[in-house]
NUGUDO-569051 format. One record per residue (C-alpha): residue number from 0; residue in one letter; x, y, z. Coordinates in pm, 1 decimal. Each point is the difference from the previous one (the first is absolute). Layout:
N
    k  r         X         Y         Z
  NUM  A         X         Y         Z
...
REM end
This chain:
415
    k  r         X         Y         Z
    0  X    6775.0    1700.0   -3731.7
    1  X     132.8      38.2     395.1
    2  X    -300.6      41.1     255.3
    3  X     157.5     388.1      76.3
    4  X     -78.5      49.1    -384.2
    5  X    -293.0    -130.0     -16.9
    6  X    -124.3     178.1     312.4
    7  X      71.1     361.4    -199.5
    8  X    -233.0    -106.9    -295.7
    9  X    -357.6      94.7     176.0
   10  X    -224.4     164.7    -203.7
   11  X     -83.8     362.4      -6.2
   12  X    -356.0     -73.7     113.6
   13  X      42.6    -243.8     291.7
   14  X     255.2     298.2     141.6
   15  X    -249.2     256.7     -11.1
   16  X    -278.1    -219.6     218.4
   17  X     311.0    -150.0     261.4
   18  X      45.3     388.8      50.4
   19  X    -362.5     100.2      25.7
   20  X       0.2    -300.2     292.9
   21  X     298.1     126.9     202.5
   22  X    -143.7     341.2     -57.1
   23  X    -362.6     -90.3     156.4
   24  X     187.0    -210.0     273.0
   25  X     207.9     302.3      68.5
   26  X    -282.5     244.6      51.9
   27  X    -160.9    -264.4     307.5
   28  X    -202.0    -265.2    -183.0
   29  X    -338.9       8.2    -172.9
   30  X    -155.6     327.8     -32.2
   31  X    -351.9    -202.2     112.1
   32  X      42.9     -59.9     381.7
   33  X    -296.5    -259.4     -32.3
   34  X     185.6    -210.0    -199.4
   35  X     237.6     -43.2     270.2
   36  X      25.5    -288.4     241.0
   37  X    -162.8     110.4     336.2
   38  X     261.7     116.7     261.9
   39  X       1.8    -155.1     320.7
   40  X    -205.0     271.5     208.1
   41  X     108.9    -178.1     373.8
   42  X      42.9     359.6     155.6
   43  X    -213.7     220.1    -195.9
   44  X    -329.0    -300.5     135.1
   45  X    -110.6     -47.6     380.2
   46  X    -237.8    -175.9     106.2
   47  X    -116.5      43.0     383.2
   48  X     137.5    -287.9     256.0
   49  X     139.1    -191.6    -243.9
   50  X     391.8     116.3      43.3
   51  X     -28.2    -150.4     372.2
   52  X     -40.8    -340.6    -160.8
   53  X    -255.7     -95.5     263.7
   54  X    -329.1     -95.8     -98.0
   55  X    -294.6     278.3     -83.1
   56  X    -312.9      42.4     186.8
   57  X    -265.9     -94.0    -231.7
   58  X    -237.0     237.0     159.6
   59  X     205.4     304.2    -108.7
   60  X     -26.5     110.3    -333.8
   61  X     324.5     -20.8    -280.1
   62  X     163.4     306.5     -76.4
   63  X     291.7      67.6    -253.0
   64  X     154.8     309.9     -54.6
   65  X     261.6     167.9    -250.5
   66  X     308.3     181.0     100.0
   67  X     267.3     197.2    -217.6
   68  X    -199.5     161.1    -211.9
   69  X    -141.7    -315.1    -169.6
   70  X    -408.1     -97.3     -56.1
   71  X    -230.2    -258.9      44.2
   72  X    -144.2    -139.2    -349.4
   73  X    -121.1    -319.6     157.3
   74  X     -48.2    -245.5     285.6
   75  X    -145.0    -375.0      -5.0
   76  X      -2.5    -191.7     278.9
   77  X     -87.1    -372.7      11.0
   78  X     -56.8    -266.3     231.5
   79  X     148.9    -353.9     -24.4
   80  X    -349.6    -100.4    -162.9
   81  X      -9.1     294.3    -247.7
   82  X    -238.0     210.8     190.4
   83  X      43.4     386.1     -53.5
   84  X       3.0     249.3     293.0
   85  X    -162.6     331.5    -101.5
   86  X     139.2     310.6      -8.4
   87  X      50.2     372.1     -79.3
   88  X     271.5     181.0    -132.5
   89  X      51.8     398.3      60.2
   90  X     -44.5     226.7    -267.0
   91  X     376.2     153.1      -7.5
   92  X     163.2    -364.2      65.7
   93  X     114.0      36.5     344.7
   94  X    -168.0    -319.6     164.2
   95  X    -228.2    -261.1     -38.1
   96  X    -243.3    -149.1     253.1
   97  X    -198.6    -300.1      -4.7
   98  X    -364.6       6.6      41.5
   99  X     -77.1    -349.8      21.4
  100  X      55.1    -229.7     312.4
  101  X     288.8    -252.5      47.5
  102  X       7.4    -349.5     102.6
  103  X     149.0     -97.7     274.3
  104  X     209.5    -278.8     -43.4
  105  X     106.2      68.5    -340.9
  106  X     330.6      42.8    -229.6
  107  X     -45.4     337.2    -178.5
  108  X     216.0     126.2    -342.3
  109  X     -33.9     347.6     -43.5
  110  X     123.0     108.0    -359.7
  111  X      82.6     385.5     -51.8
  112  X      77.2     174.1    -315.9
  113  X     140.1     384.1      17.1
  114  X     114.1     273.6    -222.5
  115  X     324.7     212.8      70.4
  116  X     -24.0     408.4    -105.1
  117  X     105.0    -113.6    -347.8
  118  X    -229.0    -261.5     -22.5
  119  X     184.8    -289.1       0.5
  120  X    -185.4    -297.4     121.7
  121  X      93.5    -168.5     320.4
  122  X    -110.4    -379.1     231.5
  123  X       2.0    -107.9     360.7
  124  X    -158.7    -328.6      75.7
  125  X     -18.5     -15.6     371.7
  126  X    -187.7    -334.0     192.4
  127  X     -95.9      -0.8     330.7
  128  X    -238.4    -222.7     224.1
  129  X    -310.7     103.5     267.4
  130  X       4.7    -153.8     326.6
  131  X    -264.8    -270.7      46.2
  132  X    -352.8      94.3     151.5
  133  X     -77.0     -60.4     414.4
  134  X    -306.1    -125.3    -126.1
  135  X    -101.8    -226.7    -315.1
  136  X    -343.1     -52.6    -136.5
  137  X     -32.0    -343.4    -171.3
  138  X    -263.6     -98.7    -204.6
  139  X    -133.5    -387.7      -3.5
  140  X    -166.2     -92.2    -358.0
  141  X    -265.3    -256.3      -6.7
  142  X     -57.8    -239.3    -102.8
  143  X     277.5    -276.4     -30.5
  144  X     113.5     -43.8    -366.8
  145  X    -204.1    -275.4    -176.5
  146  X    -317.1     -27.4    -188.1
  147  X    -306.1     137.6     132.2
  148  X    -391.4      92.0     -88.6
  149  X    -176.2     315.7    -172.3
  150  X     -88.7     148.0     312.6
  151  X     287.5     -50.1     135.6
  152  X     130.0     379.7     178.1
  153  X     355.9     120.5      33.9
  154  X      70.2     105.7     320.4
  155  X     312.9     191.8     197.5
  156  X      59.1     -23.5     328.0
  157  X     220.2     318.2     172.6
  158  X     222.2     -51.0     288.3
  159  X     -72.5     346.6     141.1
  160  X    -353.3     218.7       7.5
  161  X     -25.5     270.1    -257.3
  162  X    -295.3     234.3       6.7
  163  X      86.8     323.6    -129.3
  164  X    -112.1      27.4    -357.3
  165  X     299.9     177.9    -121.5
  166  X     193.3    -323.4     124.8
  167  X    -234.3    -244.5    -138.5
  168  X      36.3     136.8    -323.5
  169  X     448.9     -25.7      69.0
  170  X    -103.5    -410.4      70.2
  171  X    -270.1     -41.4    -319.2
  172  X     223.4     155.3    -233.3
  173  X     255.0    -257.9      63.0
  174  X    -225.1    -285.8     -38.5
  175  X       2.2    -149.5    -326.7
  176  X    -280.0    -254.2    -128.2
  177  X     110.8    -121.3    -392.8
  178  X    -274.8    -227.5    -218.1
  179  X     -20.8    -190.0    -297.9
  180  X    -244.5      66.3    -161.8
  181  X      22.4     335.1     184.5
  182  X    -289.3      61.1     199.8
  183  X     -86.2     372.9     180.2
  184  X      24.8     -14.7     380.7
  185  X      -1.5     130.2     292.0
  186  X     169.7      -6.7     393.1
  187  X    -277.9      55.4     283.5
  188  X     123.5     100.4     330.0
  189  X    -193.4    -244.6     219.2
  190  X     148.9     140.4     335.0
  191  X     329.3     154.3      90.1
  192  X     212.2    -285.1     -59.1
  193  X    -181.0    -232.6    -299.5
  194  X     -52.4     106.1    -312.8
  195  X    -233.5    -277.7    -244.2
  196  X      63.2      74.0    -411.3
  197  X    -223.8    -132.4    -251.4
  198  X    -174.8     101.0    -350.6
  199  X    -327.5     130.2     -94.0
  200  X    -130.6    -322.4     -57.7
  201  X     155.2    -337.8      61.2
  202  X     336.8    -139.0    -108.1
  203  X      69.0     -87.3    -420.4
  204  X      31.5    -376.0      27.7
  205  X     321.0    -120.4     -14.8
  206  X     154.5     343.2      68.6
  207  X     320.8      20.4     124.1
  208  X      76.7     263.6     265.0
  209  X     322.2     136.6     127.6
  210  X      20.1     214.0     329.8
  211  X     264.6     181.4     147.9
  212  X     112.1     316.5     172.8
  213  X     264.3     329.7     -29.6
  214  X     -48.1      51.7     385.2
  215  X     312.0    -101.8      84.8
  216  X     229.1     357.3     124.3
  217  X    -276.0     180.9     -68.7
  218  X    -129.9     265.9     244.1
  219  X    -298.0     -37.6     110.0
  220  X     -62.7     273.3     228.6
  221  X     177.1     103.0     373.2
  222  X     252.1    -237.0      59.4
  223  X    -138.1    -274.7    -198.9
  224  X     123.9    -151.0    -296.3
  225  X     -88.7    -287.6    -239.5
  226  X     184.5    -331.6      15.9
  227  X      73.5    -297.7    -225.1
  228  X    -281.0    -236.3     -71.9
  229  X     -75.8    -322.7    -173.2
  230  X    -168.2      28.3    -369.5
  231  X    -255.5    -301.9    -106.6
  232  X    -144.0    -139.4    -250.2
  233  X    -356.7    -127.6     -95.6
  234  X    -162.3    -192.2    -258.4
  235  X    -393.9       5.3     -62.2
  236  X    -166.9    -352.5     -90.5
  237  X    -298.2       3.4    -180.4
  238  X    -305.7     181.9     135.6
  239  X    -207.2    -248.4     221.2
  240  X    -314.9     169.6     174.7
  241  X    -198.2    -174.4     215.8
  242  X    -354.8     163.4      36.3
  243  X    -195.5    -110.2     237.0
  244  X    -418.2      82.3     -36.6
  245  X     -22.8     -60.9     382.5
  246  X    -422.0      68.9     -55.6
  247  X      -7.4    -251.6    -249.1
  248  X     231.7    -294.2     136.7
  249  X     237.5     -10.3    -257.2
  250  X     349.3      96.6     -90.8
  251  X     185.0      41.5    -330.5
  252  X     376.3     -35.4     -79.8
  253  X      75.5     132.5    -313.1
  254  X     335.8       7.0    -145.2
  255  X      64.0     292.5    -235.5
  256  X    -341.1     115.5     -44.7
  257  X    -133.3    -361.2     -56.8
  258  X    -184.1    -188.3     231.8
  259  X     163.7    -351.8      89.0
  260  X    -198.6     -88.9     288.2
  261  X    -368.5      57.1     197.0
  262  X      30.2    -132.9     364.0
  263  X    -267.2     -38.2     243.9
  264  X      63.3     230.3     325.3
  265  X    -129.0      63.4     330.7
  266  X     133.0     401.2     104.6
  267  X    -115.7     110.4     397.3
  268  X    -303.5     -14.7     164.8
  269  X    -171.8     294.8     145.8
  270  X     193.2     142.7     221.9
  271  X     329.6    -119.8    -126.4
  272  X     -56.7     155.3    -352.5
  273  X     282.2     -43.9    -246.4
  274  X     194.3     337.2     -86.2
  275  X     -82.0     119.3    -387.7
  276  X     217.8     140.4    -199.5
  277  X     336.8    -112.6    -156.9
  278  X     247.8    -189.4     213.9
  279  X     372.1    -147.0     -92.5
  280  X      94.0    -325.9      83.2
  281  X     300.0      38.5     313.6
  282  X      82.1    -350.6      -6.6
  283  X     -85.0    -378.0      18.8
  284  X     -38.2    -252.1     290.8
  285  X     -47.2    -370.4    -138.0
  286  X    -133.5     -51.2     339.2
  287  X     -86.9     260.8     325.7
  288  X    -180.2    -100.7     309.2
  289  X    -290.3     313.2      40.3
  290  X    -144.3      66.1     332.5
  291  X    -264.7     241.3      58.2
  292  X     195.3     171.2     253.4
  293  X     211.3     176.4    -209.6
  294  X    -301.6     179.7    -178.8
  295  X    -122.3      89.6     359.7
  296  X    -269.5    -311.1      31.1
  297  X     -23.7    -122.7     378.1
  298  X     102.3    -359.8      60.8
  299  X    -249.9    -183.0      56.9
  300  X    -321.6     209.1    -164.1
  301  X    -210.5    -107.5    -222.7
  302  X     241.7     160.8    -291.6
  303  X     316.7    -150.5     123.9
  304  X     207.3    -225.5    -160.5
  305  X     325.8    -169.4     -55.1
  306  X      56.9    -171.3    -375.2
  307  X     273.9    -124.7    -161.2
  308  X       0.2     201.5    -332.4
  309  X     188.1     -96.1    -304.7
  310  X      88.6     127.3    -370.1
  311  X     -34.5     370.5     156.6
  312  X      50.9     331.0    -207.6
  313  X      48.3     296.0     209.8
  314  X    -160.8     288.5     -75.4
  315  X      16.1     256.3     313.8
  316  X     222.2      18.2     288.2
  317  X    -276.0     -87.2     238.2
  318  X     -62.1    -353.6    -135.3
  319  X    -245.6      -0.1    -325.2
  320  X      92.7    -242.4    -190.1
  321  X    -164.8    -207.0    -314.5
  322  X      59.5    -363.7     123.6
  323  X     -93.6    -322.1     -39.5
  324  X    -362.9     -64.4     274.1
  325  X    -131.5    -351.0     -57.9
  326  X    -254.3      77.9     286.4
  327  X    -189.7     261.3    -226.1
  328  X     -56.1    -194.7    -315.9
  329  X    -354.5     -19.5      71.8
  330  X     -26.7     410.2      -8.8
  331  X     269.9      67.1    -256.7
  332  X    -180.5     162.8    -321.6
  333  X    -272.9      29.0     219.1
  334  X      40.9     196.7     322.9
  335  X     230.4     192.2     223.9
  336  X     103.8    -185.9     330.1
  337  X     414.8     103.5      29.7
  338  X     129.0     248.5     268.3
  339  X     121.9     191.6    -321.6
  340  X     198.7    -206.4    -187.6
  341  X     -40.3    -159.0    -341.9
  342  X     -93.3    -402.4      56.3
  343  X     -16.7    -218.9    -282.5
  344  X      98.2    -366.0      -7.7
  345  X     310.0    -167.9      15.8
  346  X      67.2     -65.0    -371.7
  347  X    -114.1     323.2    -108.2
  348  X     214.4     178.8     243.7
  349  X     271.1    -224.4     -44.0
  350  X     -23.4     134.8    -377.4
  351  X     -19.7     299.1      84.6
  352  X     323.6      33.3     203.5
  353  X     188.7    -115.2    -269.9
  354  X    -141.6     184.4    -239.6
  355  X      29.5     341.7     179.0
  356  X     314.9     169.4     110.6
  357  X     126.8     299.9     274.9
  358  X    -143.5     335.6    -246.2
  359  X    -218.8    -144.2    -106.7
  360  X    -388.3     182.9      36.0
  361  X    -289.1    -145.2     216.0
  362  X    -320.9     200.1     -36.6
  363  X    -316.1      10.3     153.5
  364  X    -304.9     141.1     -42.0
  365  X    -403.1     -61.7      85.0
  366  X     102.0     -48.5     366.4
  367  X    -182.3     229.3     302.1
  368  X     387.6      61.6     134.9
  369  X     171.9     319.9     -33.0
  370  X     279.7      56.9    -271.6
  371  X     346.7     -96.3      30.5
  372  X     182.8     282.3     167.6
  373  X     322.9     143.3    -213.3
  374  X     308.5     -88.3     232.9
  375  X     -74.5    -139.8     367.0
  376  X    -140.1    -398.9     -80.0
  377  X     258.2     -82.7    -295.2
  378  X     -28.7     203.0    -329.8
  379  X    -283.8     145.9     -76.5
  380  X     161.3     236.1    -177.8
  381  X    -251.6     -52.0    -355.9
  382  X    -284.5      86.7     210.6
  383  X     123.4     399.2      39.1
  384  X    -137.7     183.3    -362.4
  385  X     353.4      74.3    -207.5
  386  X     -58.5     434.6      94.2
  387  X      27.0     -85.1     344.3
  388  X     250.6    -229.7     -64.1
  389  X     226.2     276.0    -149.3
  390  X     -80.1     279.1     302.7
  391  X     227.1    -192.5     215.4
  392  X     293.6      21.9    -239.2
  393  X     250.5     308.7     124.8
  394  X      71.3      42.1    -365.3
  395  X    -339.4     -10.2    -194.1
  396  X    -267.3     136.1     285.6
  397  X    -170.8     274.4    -146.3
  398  X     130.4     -74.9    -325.6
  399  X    -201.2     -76.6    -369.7
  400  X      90.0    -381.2     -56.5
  401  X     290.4     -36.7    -248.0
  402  X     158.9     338.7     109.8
  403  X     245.3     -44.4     263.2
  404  X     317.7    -113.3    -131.1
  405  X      38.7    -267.3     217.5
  406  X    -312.1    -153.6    -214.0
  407  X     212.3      11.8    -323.9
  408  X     361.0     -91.9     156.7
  409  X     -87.2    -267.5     283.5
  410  X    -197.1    -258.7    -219.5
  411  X     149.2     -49.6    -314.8
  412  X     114.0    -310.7    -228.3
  413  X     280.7    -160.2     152.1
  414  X     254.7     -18.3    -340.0
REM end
């Protein structure tokens, strides 16, 4: 049979359905306008500054508006790191405004879907970018990534003063502190620049703990805008407390809850008391020449002195230290004769420093010397009850523990 007879041989029913086709093609396509691929809606969609090609002002809010009759159904618009920009969208369709801040700095994609009068479904993806920020807030984690103690605080160093709360809380929310185990914590504004993070209680050992920060584009408040910064991370050793009975002469190391050493000590004499409380090791001298000077002592009286000092811990910014002070043996475990350090003798505080590492938690108590202060002598930052503690967070002052959401979405497992 020839191909021109063959082609006459379709059946009856195949006819009908080729003509129903042509028919539905001739009446203008599907009778459901949703099922339609999305018309390009370039001219019905504007979006305010961005036909001029130039960059926007990220101070200025977004607007889009609809022309030709067409609506607004939706509007997203993203940052290059995913971040949404809030907005609302006018009850008849006309325009939508955003109602969050932009970054400065940053490549936006706007994506806008529309309806025509007969409710066909159109697109315009439009990307623009902000111009960058006169002035950049940067934030400086610490400390350096590596392994650290219990006690050992986060802390965040800003390049520019922020005081007003509204701003504080722009900065906190960026900040992002992630455990495992996860742990509930807190940031305390220390002054207008330094912010110190830690938990209720001390570190899990062998946590590990990543820190980083969304500042970067982010508006702050006036002209000033979050920059990039550095993330780190932190691993926690096993918990090594040093408590130090300064009444009774004695300290004891223990290593996760269990005592591995009792070491004679001489703390300060009257007059040069030893601060209570908790302290965090800063970091370790194997050898530091001390001279009474620097505590204020007058060369030449009868406190002076001038000693070469080795296997030294620090302890405070203003020179205590637990260190090795073969001159004392004869008083250590039995009386106080330091200018406020911890003295014990040279193999014991050789042991010590390599037992102990930066974090880690020296503690005192029985001594006649006031408590460690918080945050001006190295940390102290244990020594301020956890309520307190939480009062000089922008986010969860005022607020029932566990109830802010930055408790819930700042500390979490890392997966």
């Amino acid at each position: 049979m020839s191909h021109s007879a063959r082609s006459r041989t379709v059946p009856l029913g195949v006819l009908v359905l080729v003509s129903l086709a042509l028919g539905a093609t001739a009446c203008g396509g599907s009778s459901n306008p949703l099922a339609d691929p999305p018309y390009d809606a370039t001219d019905q969609v504007n979006l305010a500054g961005a036909a001029t090609g130039r960059k926007a002002d990220p101070s200025k809010p977004l607007e889009v508006t609809a022309t030709g009759g067409d609506k607004i159904t939706d509007v997203t618009a993203t940052d290059a790191a995913g971040r949404y920009v809030k907005g609302e969208l006018a009850p008849d369709g006309s325009r939508w405004h955003s109602t969050g801040p932009l970054a400065a700095g940053a490549h936006y994609t706007v994506r806008v879907s529309t309806e025509d009068e007969d409710g066909a479904q159109g697109r315009r993806t439009i990307g623009f970018d902000t111009n960058p920020a006169d002035r950049l807030l940067r934030v400086a984690f610490g400390p350096q990534n590596g392994t650290y103690g219990v006690g050992q605080p986060i802390t965040a160093e800003l390049s520019e003063p922020v005081q007003d709360p509204a701003a504080r809380a722009v900065v906190e929310r960026t900040l992002r502190v992630r455990s495992r185990p996860a742990v509930e914590g807190a940031w305390h504004w220390v002054d207008n620049r330094t912010l110190h993070y830690r938990p209720p209680d001390y570190w899990p050992a062998h946590a590990t703990i990543d820190v980083s920060a969304t500042l970067d584009g982010i508006k702050v408040g006036g002209g000033l805008y979050g920059g990039p910064s550095k993330p780190v991370h932190l691993t926690i050793g096993d918990r090594v407390e040093a408590i130090t009975d300064a009444a009774g002469h004695y300290m004891s190391v223990r290593k996760n809850g269990q005592e591995i050493r009792s070491i004679p000590v001489t703390t300060g004499k009257p007059g040069y008391a030893t601060r209570n409380g908790v302290k965090v090791i800063l970091g370790q001298e194997s050898f530091v020449r001390m001279r009474g000077t620097s505590i204020g002592i007058a060369e030449g009286s009868s406190d002076s002195y001038d000693l070469p000092v080795y296997w030294a811990t620090r302890v405070t910014w203003s020179g205590e230290y637990v260190h090795a002070a073969p001159w004392s043996e004869g008083s250590q475990g039995a009386d106080n004769v330091s200018h406020g350090c911890t003295g014990m003798s040279t193999a014991n505080a050789k042991w010590f420093f390599d037992t102990v590492r930066v974090g880690d938690i020296v503690k005192v108590v029985g001594s006649a010397g006031a408590t460690m202060t918080p945050f001006d002598n190295g940390f102290g930052d244990w020594n301020m009850p956890w309520k307190q503690w939480r009062e000089g967070s922008a986010l969860a002052a005022g607020k029932r523990e566990g109830t802010s959401p930055a408790d819930t979405a700042r500390l979490r497992p890392r997966m």
